[in-house]
Structure formats: C-alpha cells, structure tokens
C-alpha positions as CSV (number, residue, x, y, z in Angstrom):
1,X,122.2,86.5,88.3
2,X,118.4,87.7,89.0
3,X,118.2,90.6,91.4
4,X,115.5,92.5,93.1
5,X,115.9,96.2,91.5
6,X,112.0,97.1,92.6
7,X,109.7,97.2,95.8
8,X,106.1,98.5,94.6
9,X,103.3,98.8,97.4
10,X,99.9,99.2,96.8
11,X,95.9,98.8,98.0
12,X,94.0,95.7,96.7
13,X,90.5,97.3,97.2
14,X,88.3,95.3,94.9
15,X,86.5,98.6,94.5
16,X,89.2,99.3,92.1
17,X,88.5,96.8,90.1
18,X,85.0,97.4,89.6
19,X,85.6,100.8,89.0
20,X,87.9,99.6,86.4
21,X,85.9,97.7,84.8
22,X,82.4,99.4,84.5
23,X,84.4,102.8,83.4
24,X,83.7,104.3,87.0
25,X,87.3,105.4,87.3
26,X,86.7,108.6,85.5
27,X,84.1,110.1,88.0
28,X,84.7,112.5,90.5
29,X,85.0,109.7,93.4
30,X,87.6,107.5,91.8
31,X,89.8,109.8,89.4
32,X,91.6,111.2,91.8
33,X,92.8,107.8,92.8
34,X,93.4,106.6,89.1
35,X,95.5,110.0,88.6
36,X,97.9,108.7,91.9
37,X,98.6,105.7,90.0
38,X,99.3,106.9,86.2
39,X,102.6,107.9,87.2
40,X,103.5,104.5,88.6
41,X,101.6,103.0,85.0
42,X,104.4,105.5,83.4
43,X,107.5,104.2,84.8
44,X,107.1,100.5,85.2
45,X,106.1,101.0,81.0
46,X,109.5,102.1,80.3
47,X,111.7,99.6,78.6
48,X,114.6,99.5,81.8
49,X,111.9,99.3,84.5
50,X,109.8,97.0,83.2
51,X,110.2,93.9,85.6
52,X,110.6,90.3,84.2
53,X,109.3,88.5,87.3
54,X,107.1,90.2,89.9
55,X,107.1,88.1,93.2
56,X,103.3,89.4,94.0
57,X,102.5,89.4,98.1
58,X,98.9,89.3,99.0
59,X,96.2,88.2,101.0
60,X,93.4,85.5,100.0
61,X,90.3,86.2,100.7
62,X,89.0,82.7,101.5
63,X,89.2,82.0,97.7
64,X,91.9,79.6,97.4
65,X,92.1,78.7,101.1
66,X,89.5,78.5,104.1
67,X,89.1,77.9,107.6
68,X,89.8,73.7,106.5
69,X,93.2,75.3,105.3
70,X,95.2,78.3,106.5
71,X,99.2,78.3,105.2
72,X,101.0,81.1,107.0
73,X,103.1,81.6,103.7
74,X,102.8,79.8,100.4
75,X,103.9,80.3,97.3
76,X,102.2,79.9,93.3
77,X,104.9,77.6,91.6
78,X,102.6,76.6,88.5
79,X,102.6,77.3,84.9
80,X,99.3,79.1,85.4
81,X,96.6,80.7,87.6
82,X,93.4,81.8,86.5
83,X,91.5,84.5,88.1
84,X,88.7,83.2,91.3
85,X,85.1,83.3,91.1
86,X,84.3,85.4,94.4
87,X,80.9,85.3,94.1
88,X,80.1,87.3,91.1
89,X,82.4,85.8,88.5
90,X,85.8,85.7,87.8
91,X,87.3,89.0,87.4
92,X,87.8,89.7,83.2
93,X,91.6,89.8,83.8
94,X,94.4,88.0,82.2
95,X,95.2,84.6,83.7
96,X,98.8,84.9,85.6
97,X,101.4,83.6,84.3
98,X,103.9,82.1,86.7
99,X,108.2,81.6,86.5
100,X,108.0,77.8,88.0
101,X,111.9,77.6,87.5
102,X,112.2,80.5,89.6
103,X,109.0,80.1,92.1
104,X,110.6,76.3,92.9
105,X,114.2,78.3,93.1
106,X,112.5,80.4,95.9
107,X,110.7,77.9,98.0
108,X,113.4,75.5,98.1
109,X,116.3,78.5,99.3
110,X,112.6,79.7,101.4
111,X,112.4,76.2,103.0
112,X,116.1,75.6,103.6
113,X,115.9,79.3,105.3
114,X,113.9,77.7,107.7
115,X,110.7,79.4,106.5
116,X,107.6,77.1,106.6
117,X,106.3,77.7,103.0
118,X,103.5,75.7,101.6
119,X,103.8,75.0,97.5
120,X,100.5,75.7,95.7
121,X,100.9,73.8,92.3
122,X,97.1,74.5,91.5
123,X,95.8,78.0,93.3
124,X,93.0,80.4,92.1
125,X,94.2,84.1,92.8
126,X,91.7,86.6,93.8
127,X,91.2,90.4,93.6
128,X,94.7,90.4,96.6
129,X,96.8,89.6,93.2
130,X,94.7,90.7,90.1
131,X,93.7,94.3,91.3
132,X,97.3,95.7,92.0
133,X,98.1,94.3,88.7
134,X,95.1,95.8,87.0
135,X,96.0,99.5,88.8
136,X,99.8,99.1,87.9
137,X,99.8,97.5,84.5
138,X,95.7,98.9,82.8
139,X,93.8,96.6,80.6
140,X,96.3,94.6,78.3
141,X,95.5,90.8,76.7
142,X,98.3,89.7,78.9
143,X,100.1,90.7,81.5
144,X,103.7,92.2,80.7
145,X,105.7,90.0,83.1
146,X,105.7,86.7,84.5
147,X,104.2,86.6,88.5
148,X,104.5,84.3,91.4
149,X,101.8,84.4,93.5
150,X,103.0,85.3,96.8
151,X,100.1,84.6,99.2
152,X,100.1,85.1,103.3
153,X,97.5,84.8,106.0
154,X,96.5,88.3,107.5
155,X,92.9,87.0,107.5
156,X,92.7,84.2,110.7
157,X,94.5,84.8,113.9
158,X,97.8,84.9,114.3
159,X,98.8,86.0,111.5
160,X,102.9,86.3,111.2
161,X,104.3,88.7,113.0
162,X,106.3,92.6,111.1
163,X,109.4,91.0,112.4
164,X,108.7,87.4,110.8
165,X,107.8,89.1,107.5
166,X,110.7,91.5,107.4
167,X,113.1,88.4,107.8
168,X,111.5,87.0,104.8
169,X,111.5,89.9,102.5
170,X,115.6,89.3,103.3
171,X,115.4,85.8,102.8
172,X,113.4,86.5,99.3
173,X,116.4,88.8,97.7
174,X,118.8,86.4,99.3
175,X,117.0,83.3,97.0
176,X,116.3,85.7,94.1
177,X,119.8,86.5,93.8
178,X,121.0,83.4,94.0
179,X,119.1,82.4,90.9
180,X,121.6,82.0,87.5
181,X,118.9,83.3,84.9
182,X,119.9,86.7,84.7
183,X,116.2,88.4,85.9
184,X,115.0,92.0,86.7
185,X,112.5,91.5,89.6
186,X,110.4,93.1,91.8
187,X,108.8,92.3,95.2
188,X,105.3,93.8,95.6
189,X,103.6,94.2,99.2
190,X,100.1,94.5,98.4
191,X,97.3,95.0,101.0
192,X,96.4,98.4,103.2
193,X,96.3,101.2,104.5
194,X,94.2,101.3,107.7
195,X,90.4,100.1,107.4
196,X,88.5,98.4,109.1
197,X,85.5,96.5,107.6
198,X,83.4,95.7,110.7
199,X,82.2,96.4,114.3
200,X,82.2,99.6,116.3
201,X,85.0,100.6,114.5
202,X,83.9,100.3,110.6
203,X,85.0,103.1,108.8
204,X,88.0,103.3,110.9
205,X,90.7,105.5,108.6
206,X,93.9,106.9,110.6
207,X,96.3,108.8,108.5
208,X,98.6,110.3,111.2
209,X,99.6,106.8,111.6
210,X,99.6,105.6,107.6
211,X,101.9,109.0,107.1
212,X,104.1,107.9,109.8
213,X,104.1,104.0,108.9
214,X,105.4,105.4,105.3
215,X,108.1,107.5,106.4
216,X,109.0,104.8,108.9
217,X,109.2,101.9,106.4
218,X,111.5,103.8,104.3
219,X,114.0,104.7,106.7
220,X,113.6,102.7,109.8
221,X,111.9,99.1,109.1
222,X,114.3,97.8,111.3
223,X,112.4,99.7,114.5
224,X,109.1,99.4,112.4
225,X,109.1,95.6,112.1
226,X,108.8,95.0,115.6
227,X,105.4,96.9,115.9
228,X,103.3,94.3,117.9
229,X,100.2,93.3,116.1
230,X,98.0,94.8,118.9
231,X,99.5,97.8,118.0
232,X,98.2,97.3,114.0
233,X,94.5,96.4,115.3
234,X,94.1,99.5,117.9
235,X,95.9,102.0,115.2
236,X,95.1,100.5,111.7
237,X,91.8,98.7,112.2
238,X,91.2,95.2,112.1
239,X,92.2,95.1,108.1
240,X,95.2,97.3,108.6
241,X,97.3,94.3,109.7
242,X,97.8,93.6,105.8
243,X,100.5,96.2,106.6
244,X,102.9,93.7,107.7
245,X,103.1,92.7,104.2
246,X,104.9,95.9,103.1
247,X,107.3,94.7,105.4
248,X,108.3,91.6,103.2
249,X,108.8,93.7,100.1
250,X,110.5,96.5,102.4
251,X,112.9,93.6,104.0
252,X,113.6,92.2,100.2
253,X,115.3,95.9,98.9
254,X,118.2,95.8,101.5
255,X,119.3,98.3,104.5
256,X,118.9,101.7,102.4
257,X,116.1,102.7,99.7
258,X,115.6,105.6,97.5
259,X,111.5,106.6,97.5
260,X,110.9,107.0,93.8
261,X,107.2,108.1,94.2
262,X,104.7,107.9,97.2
263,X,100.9,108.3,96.7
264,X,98.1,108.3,99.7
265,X,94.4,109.0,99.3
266,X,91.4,108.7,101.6
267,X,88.8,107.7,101.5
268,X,88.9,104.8,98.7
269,X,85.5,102.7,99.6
270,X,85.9,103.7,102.8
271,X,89.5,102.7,103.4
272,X,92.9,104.3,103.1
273,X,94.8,103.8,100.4
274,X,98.5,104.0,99.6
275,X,101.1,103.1,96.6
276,X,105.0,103.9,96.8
277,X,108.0,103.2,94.6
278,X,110.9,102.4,96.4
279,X,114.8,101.4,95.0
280,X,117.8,99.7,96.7
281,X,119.8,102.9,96.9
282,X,123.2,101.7,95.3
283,X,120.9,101.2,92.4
284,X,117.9,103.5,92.6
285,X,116.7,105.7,89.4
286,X,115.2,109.2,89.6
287,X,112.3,110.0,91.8
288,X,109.5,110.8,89.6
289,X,108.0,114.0,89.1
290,X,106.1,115.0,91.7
291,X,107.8,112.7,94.2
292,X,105.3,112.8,96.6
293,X,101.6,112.8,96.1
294,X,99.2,112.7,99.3
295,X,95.4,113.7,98.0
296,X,92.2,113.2,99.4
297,X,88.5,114.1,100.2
298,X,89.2,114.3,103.7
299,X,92.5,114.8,105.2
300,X,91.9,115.8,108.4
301,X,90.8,112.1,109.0
C-alpha cells in the first residue's frame, strides 16, 4: 500500500525564489539561508528518501482563487499545473506534475471523511507550491516526484481552525494508506514562520514563540492544535496563521515523530523562516548531521 514515511515544513517567501533565480543566494544576506536548506537538498536526493508523491500544502495568493472564490480546502487532481503569472511572469520552474489516480483516491476518502474539499481539475500554482519545491529539490528540468497540489485558505477570514487542520493531516495518511499502488509519500506543510506584512505591526518577527511552536508541534500537536486563531494573529502576526498548515502535515505522520533536522533563520525579507524534517517514529531514519540548526542576523528578536 502507499504510506506517508515524510513530513517536510518549510517557508514559501517568494524572496527565495528571486534569489534563486538572479544568483542572489550566494551573498551575504541569503547564504546563510540557502546553507539551512542544503542538508534537507542532501537527504531527500538519496535513492530511499526520495519521495514518489509529495501531497504539497500551501496557500494561494489570489492566483488561482479570489474574493469571487474562496475553497477552505481543495485539492490539484489534474495531469498538470503550470506555474502562475503573479504579476511579473510565471516563475521559470518546472510545470507540476500531478498523481490524478492518487489525488481523486484522496478527495473521494477526503469527502467521505466528511471534509468539504473542492476538486481543482484546472489550477495555476503560485510561488505557496513552486518555492518550497525550488529550496528543496534546486534547479532540475523536472521535478523528481509527482505533486498534488494541496491548497487551503489562510488568506480571507476564517480561515480553518489548528484543530480542523490537524484532523485532516489524519484523515490524509488514513486515505494515503488506503491507496493499493505501493507509494513512498510525503506531506509538506508549507507557509510561516511569524510575519506580518502590514499595519502597525509590519516587521513583526517573534522567535520565542516560533522556538516554542517547533518544539510543541513535535511532541505535543495534540495541545498545539487547539491554539485559537486569535492567539496566531497577536503572537505570529497577521501572516503567521499559515502556521496551522504545519499542523495538517504534523497530523498526517501519526501520534510520535522522530525530528530528523530542524532549521530557523531570521530575518528572511523581513519574516521568519523555518524548515524541519520530521519521521513517523516506528519508521524514522537518522537525524542528520547537525540535527538542529537555528541561525540568524538577529536572534534576540
């Protein structure tokens, strides 16, 4: 059967992918952020952890959907998606490739879960999906693995609650698993850490509470996912609510994970930013080498 062996967080800054692509990721600014991440580029290149199928969560950024539209959760079941003009050109990524056998698989078992999920059949992604795949798998022609397209609204109030999202990361690894083809996939909770973009408040970077959301989210998301969203807005900022995402990859690994590799950096374009490996324990690997990574121009933030 397919099973979820993999949770993988990270930021979707689209900073990164600018970076990326005009070579900026070797200065003194970004390096230390491209650094955090060659060590997740290591692993997920070796043969036994490369994934088949990543199940991608992410935001839109009023791309694909806008305020005529708003799905709480929906879900990429098409052959293909091609990479969104968001104002300055499509990024020069890789189209995405999806798993439609799978991605139907998952909204039916979704739907029958009684999760609301709406089916996008023809969907542009935007820099939510394209960046983490650009930090996590480089340059290549194609992308290594196949990817649904996982989107959920953290954008227009209310978006769904840690609790909701935590019940579907369950429901997720219950469908996965009950999918014949014999799969190794991965649940990715992009989105994060605290920033806030606008108001009073831009700027708005608190890493006593990103520390303590990380260490929380690996051994208590039980507690975690029942954070109200208030509490995201007055601790995070107004962007850290993409938080609750995490929760749906956290919820699809099972009671007790193994942290493989943590990373945390501020400031990236003025926001935090974070990236962990994390392992259902019973099957977990070895934690890479260092473990934990927490780096930064200004700590004390």
């Amino acid at each position: 059967m397919a099973r979820v062996t993999t949770g993988i967080t990270s930021s979707h800054i689209p900073a990164l992918g600018a970076a990326l692509e005009t070579g900026n990721w070797k200065n003194d600014y970004w390096a230390p952020v491209f650094r955090g991440y060659q060590p997740i580029k290591d692993w997920i290149a070796r043969p036994e952890n490369m994934p088949d199928v990543v199940v991608l969560v992410y935001n839109d950024h009023a791309t694909a959907f806008d305020m005529n539209i708003i799905p709480t959760f929906a879900i990429g079941c098409a052959e293909r998606f091609e990479p969104a003009d968001e104002g300055w050109g499509p990024r020069p990524v890789p189209d995405v490739i999806g798993h439609p056998d799978l991605a139907w698989h998952m909204a039916q078992s979704l739907i029958l879960d009684d999760f609301d999920m709406c089916i996008m059949n023809d969907m542009k992604v935007d820099h939510g999906c394209t960046v983490p795949l650009s930090m996590i798998f480089g340059e290549p022609e194609e992308w290594p693995c196949r990817i649904i397209p996982f989107p959920v609204n953290v954008v227009t109030y209310p978006p769904p609650s840690g609790r909701r999202c935590f019940n579907l990361g369950d429901s997720i690894k219950a469908a996965v698993e009950s999918f014949p083809e014999d799969l190794n996939v991965h649940v990715w909770g992009t989105g994060g850490m605290s920033h806030q973009l606008q108001g009073p408040r831009a700027g708005l970077i608190n890493k006593e509470f990103d520390l303590n959301f990380i260490d929380q989210l690996i051994k208590d998301p039980e507690t975690l996912s029942k954070m109200p969203h208030i509490q995201y807005l007055r601790e995070s900022g107004s962007e850290g609510i993409e938080l609750v995402m995490w929760l749906i990859m956290r919820g699809a690994l099972g009671e007790k994970v193994k942290d493989l590799y943590r990373f945390y950096h501020i400031p990236a374009s003025n926001t935090a930013l974070g990236a962990l490996i994390l392992q259902p324990e019973e099957t977990a690997g070895e934690a890479l080498e260092p473990r934990s990574v927490m780096s930064g121009h200004s700590l004390a933030a």
